[in-house]
LUMGU-832670 format. One record per residue: x, y, z of N, C-alpha, C, CB in turn. Coordinates in pm, whole numbers, plus 50000, padded with zeros to 5 digits. Glycine has a CB too. Layout:
BEGIN
XYZXYZXYZXYZ...
//
This chain:
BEGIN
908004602029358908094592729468908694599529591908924580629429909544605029566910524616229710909774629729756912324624129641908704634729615908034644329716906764636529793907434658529629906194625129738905394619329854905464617729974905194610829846907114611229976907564604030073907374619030182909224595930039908454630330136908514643030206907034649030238909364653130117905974646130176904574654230195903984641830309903414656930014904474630030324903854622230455904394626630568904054607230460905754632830516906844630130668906554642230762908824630630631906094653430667905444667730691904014667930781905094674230539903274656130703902024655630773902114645130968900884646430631903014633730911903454627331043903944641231180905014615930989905004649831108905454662231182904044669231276906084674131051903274674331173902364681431228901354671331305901744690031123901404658831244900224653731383900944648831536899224637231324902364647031500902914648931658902544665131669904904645031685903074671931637903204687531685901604689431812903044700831496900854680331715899254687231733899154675231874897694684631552899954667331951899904661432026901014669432137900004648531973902394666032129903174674932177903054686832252903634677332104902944695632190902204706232204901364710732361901294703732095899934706332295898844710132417899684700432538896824703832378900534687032535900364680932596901464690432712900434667332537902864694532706903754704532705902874715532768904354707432561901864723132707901344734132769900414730432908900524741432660900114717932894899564708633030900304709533132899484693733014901094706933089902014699933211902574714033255903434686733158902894725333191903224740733209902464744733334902754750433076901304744933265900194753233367900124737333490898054759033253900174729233512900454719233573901354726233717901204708933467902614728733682903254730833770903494743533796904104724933762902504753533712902564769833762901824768433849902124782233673900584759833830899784761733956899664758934112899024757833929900924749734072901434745434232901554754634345902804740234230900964752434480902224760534545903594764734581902194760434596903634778934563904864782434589905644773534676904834794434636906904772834765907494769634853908014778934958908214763634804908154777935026908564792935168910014788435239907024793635348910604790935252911614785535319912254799835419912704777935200912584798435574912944810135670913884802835707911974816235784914604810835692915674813535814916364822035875916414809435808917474824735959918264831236002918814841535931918944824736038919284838435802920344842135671919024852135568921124822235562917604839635530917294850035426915894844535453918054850035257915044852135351913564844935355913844842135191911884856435409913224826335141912784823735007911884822534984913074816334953911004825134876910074819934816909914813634679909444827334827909694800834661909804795634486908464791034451910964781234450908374794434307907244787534247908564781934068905364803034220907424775034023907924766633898908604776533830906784759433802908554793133793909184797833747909984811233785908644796633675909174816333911909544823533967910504822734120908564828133957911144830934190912054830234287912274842534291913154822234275912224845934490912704857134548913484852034650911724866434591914874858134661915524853634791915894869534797916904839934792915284872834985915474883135042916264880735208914084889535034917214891135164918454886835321917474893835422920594896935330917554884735535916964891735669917414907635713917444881935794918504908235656919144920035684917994928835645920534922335610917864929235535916734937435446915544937035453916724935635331914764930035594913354929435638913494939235748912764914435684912044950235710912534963535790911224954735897912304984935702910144950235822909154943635936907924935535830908314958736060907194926935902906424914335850905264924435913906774895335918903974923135818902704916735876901954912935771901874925535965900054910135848899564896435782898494905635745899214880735875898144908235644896724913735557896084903735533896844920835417894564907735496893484903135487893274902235352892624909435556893944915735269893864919535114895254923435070892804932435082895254923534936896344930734831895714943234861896404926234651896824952234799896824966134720896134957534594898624975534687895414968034526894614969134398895904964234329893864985234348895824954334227896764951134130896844958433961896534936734124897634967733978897464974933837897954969833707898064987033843898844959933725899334953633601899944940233604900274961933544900164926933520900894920033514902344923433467900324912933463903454927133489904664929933436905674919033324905324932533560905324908333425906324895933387905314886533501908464898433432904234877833460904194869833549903124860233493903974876033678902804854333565901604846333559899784845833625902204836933601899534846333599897774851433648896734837833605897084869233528896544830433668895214825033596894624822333742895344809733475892894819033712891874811733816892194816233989892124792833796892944828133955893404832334112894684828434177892464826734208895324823334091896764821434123897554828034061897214810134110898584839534117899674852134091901104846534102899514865234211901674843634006903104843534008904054852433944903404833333969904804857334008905744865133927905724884133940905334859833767905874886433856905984903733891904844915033815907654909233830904394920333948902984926233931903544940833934901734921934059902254949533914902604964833944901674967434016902694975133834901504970234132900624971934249900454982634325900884964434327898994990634327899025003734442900085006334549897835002734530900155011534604900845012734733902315008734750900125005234822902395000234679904264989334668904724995334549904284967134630903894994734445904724997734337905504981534272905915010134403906064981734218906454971234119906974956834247908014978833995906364943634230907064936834334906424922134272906674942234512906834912034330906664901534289905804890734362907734898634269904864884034319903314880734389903554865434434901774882134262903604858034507903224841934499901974838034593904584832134552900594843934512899434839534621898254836834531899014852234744897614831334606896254827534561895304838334578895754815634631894584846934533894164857534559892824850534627894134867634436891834838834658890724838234726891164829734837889554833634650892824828134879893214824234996893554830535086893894818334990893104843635182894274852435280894074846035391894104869635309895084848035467895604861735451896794861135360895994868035588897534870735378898754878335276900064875535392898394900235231900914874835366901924882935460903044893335356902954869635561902874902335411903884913735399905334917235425903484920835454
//
């Protein structure tokens, strides 16, 4: 009678799991795909997405500009990649290791 009870409670487990689950990985890619956020000021430049964040002091901007393209992207490091949306930390021609928040069929870029 008690291993029944335990072999339903197992199966109840796994049919939440099998709901839970995808529903959780929804809502994930849900808010990776958002846009980032930008925020300037005086003090620093930010940028946030759902899991990623760069805060860089103005001090440390030697200069801005606006590309048309990336450097060739050589690797994902730590990040996120799907359907043309880059979050997180890439390994890239020319820069070398740095951290992405763009839509790759939206430019321009800023630098």
């Amino acid at each position: 009678m008690a291993s029944e009870k335990l072999r339903g409670d197992c199966r109840d487990r796994r049919r939440n799991g099998g709901v839970v689950l995808p529903l959780t990985i929804g809502v994930l890619f849900y808010f990776l795909m958002q846009p980032p956020t930008v925020e300037v000021s005086r003090e620093r430049f930010s940028v946030r997405s759902a899991l990623y964040r760069e805060e860089i002091p103005m001090t440390e901007v030697d200069g801005v500009s606006i590309e048309q393209t990336l450097p060739t992207i050589r690797s994902r490091t730590n990040g996120f990649a799907m359907r043309g949306s880059l979050r997180g930390h890439f390994r890239l021609d020319e820069i070398g290791d740095g951290q992405l928040f763009v839509e790759l069929n939206t430019p321009p870029t800023l630098w």
